[in-house]
N, C-alpha and C positions, 0 to 999 in steps of 0.2 A: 484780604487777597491771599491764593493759596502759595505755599514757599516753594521754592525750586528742590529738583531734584535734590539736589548737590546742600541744601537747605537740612532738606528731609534728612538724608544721609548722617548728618554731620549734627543734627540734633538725636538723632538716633544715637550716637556713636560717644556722644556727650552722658549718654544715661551711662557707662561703665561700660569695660568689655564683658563679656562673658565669663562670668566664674574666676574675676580678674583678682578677688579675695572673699574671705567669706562676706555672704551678704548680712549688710545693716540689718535686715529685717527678715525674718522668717520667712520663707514660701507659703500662700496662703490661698487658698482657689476661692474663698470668697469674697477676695479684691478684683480678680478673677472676674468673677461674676457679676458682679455689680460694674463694672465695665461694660462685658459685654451685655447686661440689661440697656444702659445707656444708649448702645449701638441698637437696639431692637433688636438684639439677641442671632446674630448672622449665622450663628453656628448650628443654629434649627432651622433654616434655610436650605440645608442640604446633608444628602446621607452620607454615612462615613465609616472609615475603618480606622482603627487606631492600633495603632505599633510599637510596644517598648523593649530593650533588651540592652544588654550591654554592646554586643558587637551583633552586625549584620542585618541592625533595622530597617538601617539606611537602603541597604541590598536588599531586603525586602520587600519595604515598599516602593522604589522604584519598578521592580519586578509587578510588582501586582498592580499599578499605576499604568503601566506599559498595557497588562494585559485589559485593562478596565476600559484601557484607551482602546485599543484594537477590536473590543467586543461592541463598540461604537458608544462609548458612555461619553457623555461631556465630562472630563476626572477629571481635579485637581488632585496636585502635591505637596505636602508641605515636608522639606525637610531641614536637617542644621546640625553643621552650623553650615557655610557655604565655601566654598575654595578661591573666589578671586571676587564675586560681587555677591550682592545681598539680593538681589534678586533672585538669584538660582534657589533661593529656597521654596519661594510662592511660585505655582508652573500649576498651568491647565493644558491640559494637550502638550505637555511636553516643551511647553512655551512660556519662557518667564514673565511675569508681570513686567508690563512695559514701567520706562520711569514715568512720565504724566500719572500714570495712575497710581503708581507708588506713591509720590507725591499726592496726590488728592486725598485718597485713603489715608496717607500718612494724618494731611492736617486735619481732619478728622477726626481720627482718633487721637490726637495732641491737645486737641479744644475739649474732648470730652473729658483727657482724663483731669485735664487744668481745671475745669469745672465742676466735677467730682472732688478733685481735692478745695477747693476755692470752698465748697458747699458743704463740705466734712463728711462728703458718704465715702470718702478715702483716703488714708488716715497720712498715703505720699505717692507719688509719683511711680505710675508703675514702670515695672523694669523692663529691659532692652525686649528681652523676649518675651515679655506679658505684652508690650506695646507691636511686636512684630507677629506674635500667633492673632491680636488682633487684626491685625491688616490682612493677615491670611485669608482668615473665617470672611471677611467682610470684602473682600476679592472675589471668593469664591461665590458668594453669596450674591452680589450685585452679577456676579459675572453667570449665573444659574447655572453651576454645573450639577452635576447628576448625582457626582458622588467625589468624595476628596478621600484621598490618601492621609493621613497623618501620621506623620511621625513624632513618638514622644520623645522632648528634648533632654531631659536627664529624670532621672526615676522612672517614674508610673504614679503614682500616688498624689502626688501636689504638683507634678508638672499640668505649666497654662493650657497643654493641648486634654485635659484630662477633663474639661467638662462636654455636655450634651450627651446623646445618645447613640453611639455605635453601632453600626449593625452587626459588627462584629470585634472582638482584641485579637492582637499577635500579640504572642510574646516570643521573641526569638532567642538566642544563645543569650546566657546570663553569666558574667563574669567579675572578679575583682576591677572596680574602676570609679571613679571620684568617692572614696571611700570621705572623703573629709564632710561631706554632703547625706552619702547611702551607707552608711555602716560600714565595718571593718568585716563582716563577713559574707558570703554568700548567700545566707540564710537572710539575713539583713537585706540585703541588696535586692534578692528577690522579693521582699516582703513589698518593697518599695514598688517597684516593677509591676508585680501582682495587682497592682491599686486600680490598675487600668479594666479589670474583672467587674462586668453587671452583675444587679443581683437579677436572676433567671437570663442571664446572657450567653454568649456562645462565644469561647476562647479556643483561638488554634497554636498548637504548640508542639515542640519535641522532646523524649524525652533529654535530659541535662545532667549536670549535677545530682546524688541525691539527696544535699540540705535544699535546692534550690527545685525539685520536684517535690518533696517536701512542702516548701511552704504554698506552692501553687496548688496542687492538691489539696492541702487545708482550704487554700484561700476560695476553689471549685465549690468543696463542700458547705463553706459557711455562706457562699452568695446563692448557693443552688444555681451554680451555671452550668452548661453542656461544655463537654471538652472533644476537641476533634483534634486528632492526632494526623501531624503531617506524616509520618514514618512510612507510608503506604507511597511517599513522591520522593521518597529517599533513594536511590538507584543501587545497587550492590556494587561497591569498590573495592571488594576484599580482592588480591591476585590473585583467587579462584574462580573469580567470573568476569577478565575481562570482556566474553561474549557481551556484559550489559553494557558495558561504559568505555566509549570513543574520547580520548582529550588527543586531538592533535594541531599541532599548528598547518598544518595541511588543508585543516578543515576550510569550508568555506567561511572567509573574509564576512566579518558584521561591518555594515553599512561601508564597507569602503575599506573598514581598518585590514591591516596587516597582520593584527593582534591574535593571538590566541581565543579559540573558544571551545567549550565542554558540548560534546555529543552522545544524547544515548536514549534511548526509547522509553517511552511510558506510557502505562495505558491511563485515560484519563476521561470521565464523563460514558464510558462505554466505547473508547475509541483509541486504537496506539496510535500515539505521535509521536515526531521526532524533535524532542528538544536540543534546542541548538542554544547555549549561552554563551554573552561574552562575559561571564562573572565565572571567571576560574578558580581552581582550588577545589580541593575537596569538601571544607567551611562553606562554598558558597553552593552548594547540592541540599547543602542543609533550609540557605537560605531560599534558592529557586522552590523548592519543596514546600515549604513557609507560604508562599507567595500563591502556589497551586493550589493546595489543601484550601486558602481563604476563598482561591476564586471559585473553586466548585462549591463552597458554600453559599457565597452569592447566587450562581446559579439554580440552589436548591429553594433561594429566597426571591427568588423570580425574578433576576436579573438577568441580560441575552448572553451569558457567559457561555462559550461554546469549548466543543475540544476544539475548533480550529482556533478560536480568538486567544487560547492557551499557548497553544505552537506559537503564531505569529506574535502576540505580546512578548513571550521569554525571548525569543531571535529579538525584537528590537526593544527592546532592555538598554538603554544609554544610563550609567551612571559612570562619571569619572573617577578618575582617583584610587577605582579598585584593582590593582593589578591592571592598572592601564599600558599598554607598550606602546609607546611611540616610534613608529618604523623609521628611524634616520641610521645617521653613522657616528657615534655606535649609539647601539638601538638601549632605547631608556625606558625602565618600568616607572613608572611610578603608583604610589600603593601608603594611605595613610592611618596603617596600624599605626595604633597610639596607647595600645596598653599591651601586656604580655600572652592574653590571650592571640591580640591580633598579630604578633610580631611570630607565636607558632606558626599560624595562618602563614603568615607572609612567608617563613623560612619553609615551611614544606612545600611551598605551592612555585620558589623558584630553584628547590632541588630537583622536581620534576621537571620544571623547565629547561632548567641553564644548571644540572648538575654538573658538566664539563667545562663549563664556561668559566672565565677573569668576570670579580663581581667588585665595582667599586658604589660605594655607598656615600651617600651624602645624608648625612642624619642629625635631626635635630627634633629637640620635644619639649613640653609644656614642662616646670619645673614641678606642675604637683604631681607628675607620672612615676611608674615604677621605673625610671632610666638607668639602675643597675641593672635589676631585671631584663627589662626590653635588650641591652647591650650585651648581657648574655646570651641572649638566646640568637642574636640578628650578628653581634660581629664577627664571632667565630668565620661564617661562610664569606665574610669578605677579606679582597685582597691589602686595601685599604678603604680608610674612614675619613671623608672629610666631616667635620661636626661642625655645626652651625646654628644662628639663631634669628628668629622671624621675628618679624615686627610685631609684637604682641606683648603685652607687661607682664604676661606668665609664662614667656618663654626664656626656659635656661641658656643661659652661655656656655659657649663652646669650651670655657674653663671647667663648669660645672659638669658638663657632661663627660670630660676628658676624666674627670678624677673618678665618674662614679664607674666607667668603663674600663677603670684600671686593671684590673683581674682578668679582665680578657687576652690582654697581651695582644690586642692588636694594632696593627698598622697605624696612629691614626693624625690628622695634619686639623689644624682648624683654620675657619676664613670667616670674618666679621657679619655676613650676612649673605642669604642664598644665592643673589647677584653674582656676587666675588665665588661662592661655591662653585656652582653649575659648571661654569664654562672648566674651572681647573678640574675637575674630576672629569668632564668629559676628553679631556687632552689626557689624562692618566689611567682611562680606558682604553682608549686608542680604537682603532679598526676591530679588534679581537673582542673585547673586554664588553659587559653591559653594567650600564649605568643606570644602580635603584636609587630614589631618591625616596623617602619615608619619613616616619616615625612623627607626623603630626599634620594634622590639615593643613593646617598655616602654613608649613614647611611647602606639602606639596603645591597648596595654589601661588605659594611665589614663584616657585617653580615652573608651572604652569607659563603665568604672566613671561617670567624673564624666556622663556623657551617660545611665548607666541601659542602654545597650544589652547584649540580653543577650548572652552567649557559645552559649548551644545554639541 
């Protein structure tokens, strides 16, 4: 008989959290595979794009998910990790997998991989997200969509999402991030990332770094793959040409919100449109760009991707979390940079915003992060720091991030969990002041939950 939701959930949850210490057993994609052989191979059931990078994958491919969807494709999404339910990672049309079918799929792929191991074709139990990109692929697959988004979960190279054949790779920004896992260097990091590259395949990307252009380049040349440069969906944002590029909160409202979004023309397919994003920031021009560059090559591979299904995809682009503002009193971003790259990101993107504005922060981060780092570059712009810690076995204490944020010299209070956080930061904002809450997923979808906002 098949297990309950809450079953499925909580067997799932029993394999280990995510990157909770280094894993027992190596990454290996041909435990991988012999999985999904067992499945009938779901993952050749349908076309796909595949996504890796350090930061802004996620913005990515929901970006290009949106427009795949709008061009009338049946798309799935897979991304991760997720902010308040495990569902939000598997989505077709923008619709998470319901639970009955999580649960089904789930006991599914539970009995195969117990039978796999029972019969020696695997040598343990595969892990949380070998067991979850399966339910994906195999969602998608029952469910016949057209074409799935993927995103890859850490690396490029031996991540689960890293078998079948793509119609196309992203690789978007590449930065210092779970080094204990991708090397200690950028070169490194990329190598890993890189892995996601066919040989005679087609990768879209921007230039980066130049150890991390560098190895992507080699890695072009050794698969014989074609590379398409997004740099042509890049908008000019030097303050020489505000003629190109509109950000105001003036603008018109995405789906309802109150939030900020990015405005500004681009020719695209033989046609100017008017992009309208709600993924602000300068960092996310890079990623919208990312996301167009992939879909005019679809196009080009005779998919209905049109310049209108471009405009209207980027306008309704839903992904939380990034620079999201919640219109109350007082008005709350929230935004889950989690490494130093992203914590740049965040701190330029709420100078333009609220460079005049009271900033109080609620911050909390995994302990394998750069949290001197991050704390540098993010406390400075606030007035105070409540520090905090999420329910999660690799999330630091609010001691631990107190001592490593010492050199800041800033303001800062601690509270035992983001519960007890929220509400006191938002009383020490007051009417005037805007409340960021950051510095880790987990952080922000407690957030999330304790505030009632929703996720769709």
């Amino acid at each position: 008989m098949p297990v309950s939701y809450q079953s499925a959930i909580a067997r799932m949850y029993a394999l280990g959290h995510e990157l909770a210490q280094t894993p027992s057993h190596k990454f290996d994609l041909a435990h991988m595979r012999v999985l999904l052989k067992a499945l009938e191979n779901p993952e050749k059931k349908f076309s796909s794009v595949l996504i890796a990078g350090t930061n802004g994958k996620g913005s990515t491919a929901a970006s290009l998910a949106s427009i795949l969807q709008a061009s009338g494709l049946r798309t799935g999404l897979y991304t991760s990790p997720h902010l308040v339910r495990i569902n939000e990672r598997i989505r077709i049309e923008g619709r998470q997998i319901p639970d009955d079918k999580f649960a089904l799929i789930h006991d599914l792929v539970e009995r195969t991989a117990e039978r796999l191991v029972e019969d020696g074709e695997l040598p343990w139990h595969p892990s949380f997200f070998e067991m979850l990109t399966a339910i994906a692929f195999e969602h998608f697959a029952t469910s016949k969509v057209d074409i799935a988004v993927l995103e890859v979960g850490m690396g490029g190279r031996l991540d689960a999402t890293n078998v079948g054949d793509p119609r196309l790779s992203v690789i978007s920004d590449i930065a210092l991030d779970h080094r204990k896992f991708l090397g200690n260097s950028i070169a490194e990091i990329a190598h890993e990332k890189a892995g996601i590259i066919r040989p005679g395949g087609v990768v879209v990307t921007l230039p980066q770094m130049p150890e991390a252009n560098d190895v992507i380049g080699n890695m072009v040349l050794e698969k014989d793959a074609r590379v398409i440069s997004a740099v042509p969906y890049v908008p000019p944002v030097s303050p020489a040409s505000p003629q190109y590029f509109e950000a105001s909160q003036n603008a018109r409202p995405h789906r309802g919100s109150a939030g900020p979004i990015s405005r500004y023309p681009l020719h695209v397919l033989g046609k100017q449109i008017l992009i309208e994003t709600p993924l602000v920031g300068r960092h996310q021009l890079r990623n919208v760009a990312l996301a167009i560059a992939a879909a005019e090559e679809l196009h080009k591979q005779g998919l209905p991707v049109t310049a209108e299904s471009i405009e209207r995809g980027i306008r309704e682009t839903r992904w939380p979390g990034r620079f999201q503002v919640v219109p109350v009193n007082p008005e709350i971003v929230l935004d889950v940079a989690h490494n130093p790259a992203g914590a740049w990101a965040l701190r330029s993107t709420l100078s333009s915003w609220y460079g005049d504005r009271r900033l109080i922060f609620v911050f909390g981060a995994m302990r394998d992060k750069a949290i001197r780092e991050i704390a540098e570059i993010l406390f400075p712009l606030a007035e105070r720091v409540i520090v905090t810690s999420a329910e999660n076995p690799r999330s630091a204490t609010a001691e631990e991030i107190r001592d490593a944020a010492a050199r800041t010299q800033a303001e800062i209070e601690s509270r035992p969990d983001v519960p007890s956080a929220v509400p006191h930061a938002r009383e020490l904002a007051g009417a005037d002041g805007i409340l960021v809450i950051t510095g880790s997923i987990y952080i922000v979808g407690e957030a999330m939950r304790t505030l009632g906002v929703p996720v769709e």
